[in-house]
C-alpha positions as CSV (number, residue, x, y, z in Angstrom):
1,X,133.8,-6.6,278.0
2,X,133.2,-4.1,281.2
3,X,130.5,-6.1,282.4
4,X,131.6,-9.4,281.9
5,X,134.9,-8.0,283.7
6,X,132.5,-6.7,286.8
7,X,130.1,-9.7,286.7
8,X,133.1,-12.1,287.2
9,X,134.6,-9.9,290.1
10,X,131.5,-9.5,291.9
11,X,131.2,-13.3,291.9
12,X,134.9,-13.3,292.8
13,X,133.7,-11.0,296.0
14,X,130.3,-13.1,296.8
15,X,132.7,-16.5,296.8
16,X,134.9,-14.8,299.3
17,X,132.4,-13.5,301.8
18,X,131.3,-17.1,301.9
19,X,134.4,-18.4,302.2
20,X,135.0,-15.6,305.2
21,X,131.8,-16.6,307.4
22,X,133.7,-20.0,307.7
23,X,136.2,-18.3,309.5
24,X,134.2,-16.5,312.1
25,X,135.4,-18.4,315.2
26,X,139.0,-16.1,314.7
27,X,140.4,-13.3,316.8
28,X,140.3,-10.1,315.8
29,X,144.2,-9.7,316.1
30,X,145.1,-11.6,313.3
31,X,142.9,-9.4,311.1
32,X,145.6,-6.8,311.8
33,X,148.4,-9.3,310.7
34,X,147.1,-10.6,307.8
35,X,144.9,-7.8,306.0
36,X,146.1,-6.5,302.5
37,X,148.1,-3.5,302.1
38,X,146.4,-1.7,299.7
39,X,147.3,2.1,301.1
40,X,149.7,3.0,298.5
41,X,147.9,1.7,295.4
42,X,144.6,3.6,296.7
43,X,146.9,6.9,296.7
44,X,147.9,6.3,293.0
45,X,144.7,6.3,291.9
46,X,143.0,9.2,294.2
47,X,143.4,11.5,290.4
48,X,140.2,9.0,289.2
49,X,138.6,8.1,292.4
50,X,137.9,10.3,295.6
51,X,138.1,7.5,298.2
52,X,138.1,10.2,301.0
53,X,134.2,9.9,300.3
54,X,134.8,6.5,301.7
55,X,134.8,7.4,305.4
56,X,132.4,10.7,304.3
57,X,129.8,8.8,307.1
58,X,131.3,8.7,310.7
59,X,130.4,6.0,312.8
60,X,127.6,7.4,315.7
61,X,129.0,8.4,318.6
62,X,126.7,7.7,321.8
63,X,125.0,11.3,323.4
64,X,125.0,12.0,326.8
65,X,122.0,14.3,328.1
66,X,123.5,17.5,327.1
67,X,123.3,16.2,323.7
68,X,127.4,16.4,323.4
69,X,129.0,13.1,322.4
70,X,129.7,11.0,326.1
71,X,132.1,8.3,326.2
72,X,130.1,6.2,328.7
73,X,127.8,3.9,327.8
74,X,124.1,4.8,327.3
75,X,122.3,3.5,330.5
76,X,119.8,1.2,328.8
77,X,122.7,-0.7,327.4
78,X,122.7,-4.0,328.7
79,X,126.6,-4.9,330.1
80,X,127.8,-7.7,329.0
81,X,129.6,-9.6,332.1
82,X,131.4,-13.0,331.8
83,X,131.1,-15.3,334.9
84,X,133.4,-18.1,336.0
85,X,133.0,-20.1,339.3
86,X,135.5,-22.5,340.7
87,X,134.3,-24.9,343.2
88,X,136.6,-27.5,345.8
89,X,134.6,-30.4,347.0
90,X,134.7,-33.8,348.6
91,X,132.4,-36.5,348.8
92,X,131.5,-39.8,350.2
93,X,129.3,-40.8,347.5
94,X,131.2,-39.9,344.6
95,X,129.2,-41.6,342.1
96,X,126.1,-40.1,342.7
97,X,127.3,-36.8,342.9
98,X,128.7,-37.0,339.0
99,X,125.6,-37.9,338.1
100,X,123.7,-35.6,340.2
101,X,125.6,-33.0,338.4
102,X,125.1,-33.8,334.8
103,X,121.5,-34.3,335.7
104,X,121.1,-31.1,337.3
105,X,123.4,-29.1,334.2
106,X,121.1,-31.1,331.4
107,X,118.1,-30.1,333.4
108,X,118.9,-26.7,333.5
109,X,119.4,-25.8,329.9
110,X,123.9,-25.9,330.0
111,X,126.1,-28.7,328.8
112,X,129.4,-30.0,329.6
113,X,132.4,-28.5,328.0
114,X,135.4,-30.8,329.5
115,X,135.1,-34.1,332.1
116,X,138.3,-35.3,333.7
117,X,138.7,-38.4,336.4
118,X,141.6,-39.9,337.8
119,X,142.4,-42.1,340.2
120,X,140.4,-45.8,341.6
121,X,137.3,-46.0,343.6
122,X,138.0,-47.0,347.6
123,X,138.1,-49.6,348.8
124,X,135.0,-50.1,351.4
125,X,136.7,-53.3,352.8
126,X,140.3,-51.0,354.7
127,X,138.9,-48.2,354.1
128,X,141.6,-47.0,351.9
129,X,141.1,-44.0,349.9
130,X,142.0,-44.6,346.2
131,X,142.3,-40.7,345.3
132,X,139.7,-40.6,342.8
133,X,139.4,-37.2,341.7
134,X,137.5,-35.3,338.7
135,X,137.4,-31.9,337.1
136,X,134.3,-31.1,335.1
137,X,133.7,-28.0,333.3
138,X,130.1,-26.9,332.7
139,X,128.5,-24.2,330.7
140,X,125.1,-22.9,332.2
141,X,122.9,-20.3,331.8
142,X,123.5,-17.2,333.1
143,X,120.1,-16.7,334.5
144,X,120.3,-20.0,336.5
145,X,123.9,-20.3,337.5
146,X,123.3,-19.8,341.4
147,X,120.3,-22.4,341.5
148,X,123.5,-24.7,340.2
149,X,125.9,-23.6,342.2
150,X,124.3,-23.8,345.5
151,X,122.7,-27.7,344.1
152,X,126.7,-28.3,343.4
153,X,127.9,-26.9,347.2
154,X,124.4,-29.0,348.9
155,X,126.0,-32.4,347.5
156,X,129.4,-32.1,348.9
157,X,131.2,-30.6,351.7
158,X,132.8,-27.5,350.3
159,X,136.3,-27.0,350.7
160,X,136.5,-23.6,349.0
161,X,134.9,-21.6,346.4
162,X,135.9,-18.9,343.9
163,X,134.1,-16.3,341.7
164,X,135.6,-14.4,338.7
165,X,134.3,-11.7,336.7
166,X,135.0,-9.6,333.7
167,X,133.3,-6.7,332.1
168,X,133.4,-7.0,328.8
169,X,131.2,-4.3,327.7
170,X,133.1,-1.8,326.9
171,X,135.1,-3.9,324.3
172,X,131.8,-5.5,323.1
173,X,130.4,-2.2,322.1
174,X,134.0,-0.5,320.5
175,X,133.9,-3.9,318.4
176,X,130.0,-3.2,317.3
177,X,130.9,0.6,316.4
178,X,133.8,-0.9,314.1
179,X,131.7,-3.4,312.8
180,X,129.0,-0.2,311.5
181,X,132.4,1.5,310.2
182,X,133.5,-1.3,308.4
183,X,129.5,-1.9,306.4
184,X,130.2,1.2,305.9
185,X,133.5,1.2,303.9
186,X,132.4,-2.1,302.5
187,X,129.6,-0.2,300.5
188,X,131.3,2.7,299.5
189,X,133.9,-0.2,298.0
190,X,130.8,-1.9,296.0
191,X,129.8,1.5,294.8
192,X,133.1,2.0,293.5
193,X,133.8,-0.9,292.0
194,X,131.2,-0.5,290.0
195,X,132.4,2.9,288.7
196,X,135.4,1.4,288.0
197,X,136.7,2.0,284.3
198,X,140.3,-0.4,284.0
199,X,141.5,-3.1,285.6
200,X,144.2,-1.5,287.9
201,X,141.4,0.0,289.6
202,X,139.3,-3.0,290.1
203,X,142.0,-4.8,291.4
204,X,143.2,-2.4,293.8
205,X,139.2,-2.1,295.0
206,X,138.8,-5.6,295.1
207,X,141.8,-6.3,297.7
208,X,140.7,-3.4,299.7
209,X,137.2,-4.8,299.8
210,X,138.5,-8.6,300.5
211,X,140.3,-6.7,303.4
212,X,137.4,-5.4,304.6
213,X,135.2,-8.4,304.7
214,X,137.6,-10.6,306.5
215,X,137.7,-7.9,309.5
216,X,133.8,-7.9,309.6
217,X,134.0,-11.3,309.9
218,X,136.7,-11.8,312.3
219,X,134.8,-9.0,314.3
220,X,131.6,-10.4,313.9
221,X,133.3,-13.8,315.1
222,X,134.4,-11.6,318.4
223,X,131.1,-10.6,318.9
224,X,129.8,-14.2,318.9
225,X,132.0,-15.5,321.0
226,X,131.3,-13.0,323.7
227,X,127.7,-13.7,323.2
228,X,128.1,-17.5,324.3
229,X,130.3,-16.4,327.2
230,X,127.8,-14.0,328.2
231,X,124.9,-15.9,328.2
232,X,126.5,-19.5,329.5
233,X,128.8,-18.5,332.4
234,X,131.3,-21.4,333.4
235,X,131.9,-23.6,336.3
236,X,134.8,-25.2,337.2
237,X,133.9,-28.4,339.8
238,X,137.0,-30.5,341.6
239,X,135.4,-33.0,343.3
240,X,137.6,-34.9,345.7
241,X,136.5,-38.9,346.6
242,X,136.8,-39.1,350.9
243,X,136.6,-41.8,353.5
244,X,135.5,-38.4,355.7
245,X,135.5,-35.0,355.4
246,X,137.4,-32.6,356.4
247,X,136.7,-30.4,359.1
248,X,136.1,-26.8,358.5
249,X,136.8,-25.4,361.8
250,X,134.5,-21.9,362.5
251,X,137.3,-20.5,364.5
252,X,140.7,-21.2,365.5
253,X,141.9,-23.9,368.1
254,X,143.0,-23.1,371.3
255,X,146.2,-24.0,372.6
256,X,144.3,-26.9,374.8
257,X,142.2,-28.4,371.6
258,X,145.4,-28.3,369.8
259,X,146.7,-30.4,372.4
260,X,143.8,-32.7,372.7
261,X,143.7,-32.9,368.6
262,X,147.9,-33.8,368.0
263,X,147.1,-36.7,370.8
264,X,143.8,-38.0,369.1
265,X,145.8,-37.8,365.8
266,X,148.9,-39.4,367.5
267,X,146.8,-42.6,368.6
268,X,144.8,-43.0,365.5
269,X,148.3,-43.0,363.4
270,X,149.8,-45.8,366.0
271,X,146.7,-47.9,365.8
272,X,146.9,-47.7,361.8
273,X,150.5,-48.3,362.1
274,X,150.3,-51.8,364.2
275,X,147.1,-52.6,362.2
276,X,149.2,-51.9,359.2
277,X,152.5,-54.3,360.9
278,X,149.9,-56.9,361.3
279,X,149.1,-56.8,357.9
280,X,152.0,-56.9,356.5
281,X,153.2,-60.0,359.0
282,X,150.4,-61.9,358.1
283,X,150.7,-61.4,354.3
284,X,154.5,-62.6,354.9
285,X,153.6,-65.7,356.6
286,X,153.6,-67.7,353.3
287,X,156.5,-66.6,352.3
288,X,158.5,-67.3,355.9
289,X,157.4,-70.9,356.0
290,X,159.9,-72.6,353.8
291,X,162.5,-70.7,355.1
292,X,161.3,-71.6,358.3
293,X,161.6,-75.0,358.3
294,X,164.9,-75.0,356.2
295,X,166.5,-73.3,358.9
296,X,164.9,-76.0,361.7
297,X,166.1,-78.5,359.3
298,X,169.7,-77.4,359.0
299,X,169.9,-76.5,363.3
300,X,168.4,-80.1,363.6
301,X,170.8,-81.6,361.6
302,X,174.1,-79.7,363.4
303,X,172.8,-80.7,366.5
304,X,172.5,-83.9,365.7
305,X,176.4,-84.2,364.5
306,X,177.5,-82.6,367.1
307,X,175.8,-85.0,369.4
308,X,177.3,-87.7,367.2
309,X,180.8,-86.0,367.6
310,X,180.3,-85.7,371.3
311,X,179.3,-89.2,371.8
312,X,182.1,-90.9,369.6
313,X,184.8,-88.6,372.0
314,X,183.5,-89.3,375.0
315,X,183.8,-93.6,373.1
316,X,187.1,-92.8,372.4
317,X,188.2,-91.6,376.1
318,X,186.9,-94.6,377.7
């Protein structure tokens, strides 16, 4: 009966490691909110069990040169660093610069996490910009992110760029020593389960364990995810569709060139403004003609009567 009572619980526990590996994408703060509570029933049974022998192994501890235990980092641990870059552009050929892009991110290894675009295409006819704008969001290699970013910047005039960082290194490595802690307490569970003798015992070791493996899971999870944001770092492009680009002055104006540029700016706003009024009037000529000529009609016509009424006095007089 024993062993038909462990066989079925260690399928029980094989099911629900496979069942937690699905489940490797989660944080590990919600490990902390949903593990079991198994403290007090472990204490009730410390009389049959000595689960202090659990922990009996302490996780390693890294050594500096003294051979005392050193809280930094061993120096041929590789550090883990997440990149982001954020790029501003604008372009005359917008077009070919999407393409260019996703050319350029398939060619180099990376893929495209998100693709955004707004806005129409401009008209080439006025010249009217039809604010076409796109966000992309691409995931390349770390090792070749600056061959893309500076193929990004040589398409497009650059309005601004912006590089984040973020250690992650020391978190990376407190989550790999838990994970070590955690194999650890998992076998000491195994090897106690299998001493186990009734079935309060195997329960309480069974939730403990369950416990167990969904933090090494959700851990492990943690782990992965750093790896892909390690090794991929992310760029952020906002690519702006122009008539012309903006100038990027290398210093600032003096008072004369400020002059001379509110003047050139003055004319070029009154010459689109009367091109603009001429627009307009000739668009509206369609629409004034009937009125037009209802209007001559009806001044025609009162003239007219009032000649009429003229004459006929003048008759009358006579």
């Amino acid at each position: 009966m024993k062993k038909l009572i462990l066989a079925l619980i260690t399928a029980a526990i094989l099911i629900t490691s496979i069942l937690f590996s699905a489940s490797c994408a989660k944080s590990s703060n919600s490990s902390k909110s949903e593990g079991f509570d198994t403290t007090k029933e472990t204490t009730n049974l410390s009389k049959r069990y000595d689960y202090d022998e659990i922990y009996d192994e302490k996780e390693p501890e890294p050594q500096g040169e003294d051979g005392k235990a050193d809280a930094s980092l061993p120096k041929e641990a590789t550090r883990k660093v997440i990149k982001y870059v954020t790029l501003t552009l604008e372009t005359l050929e917008y077009d070919k610069v999407i393409e260019a892009l996703k050319s350029k991110c398939a060619a180099s290894g990376g893929y495209i996490e998100s693709a955004n675009e707004t806005g129409v295409a401009i008209n080439k006819s006025d010249r009217k910009s039809g604010e076409r704008f796109a966000t992309l969001v691409f995931r390349i290699p770390a090792d070749v992110m600056g061959d893309f970013e500076n193929y990004a910047k040589s398409l497009s005039n650059v309005l601004s760029s912006k590089t984040d960082t973020k250690d992650v290194t020391d978190s990376y490595f407190d989550i790999e020593a838990r994970l070590a802690s955690l194999e650890i307490q998992k076998e000491r569970y195994l090897e106690l389960l299998e001493r186990a003798e009734d079935m309060e015992s195997i329960v309480v070791l069974t939730n403990a364990l369950t416990d167990v493996l969904y933090q090494i899971e959700s851990h492990t999870g943690t782990l992965k995810r750093y790896d892909s944001l390690v090794a991929y770092s992310t760029i952020t492009i906002n690519l702006y569709e122009v008539i012309e680009y903006t100038e990027q002055p290398l210093r600032d104006p003096s008072f004369a060139e400020r002059i001379s540029n509110a003047f050139s700016k003055s004319i070029k706003a009154f010459i689109d403004l009367c091109a603009d009024i001429a627009v307009g009037i000739t668009a509206a000529i369609p629409f004034l003609v009937i009125p037009a000529l209802a209007v001559i009609i009806v001044i025609i016509i009162y003239c007219s009567r009032k000649k009429n009424k003229k004459a006929a006095s003048q008759a009358k007089e006579q």
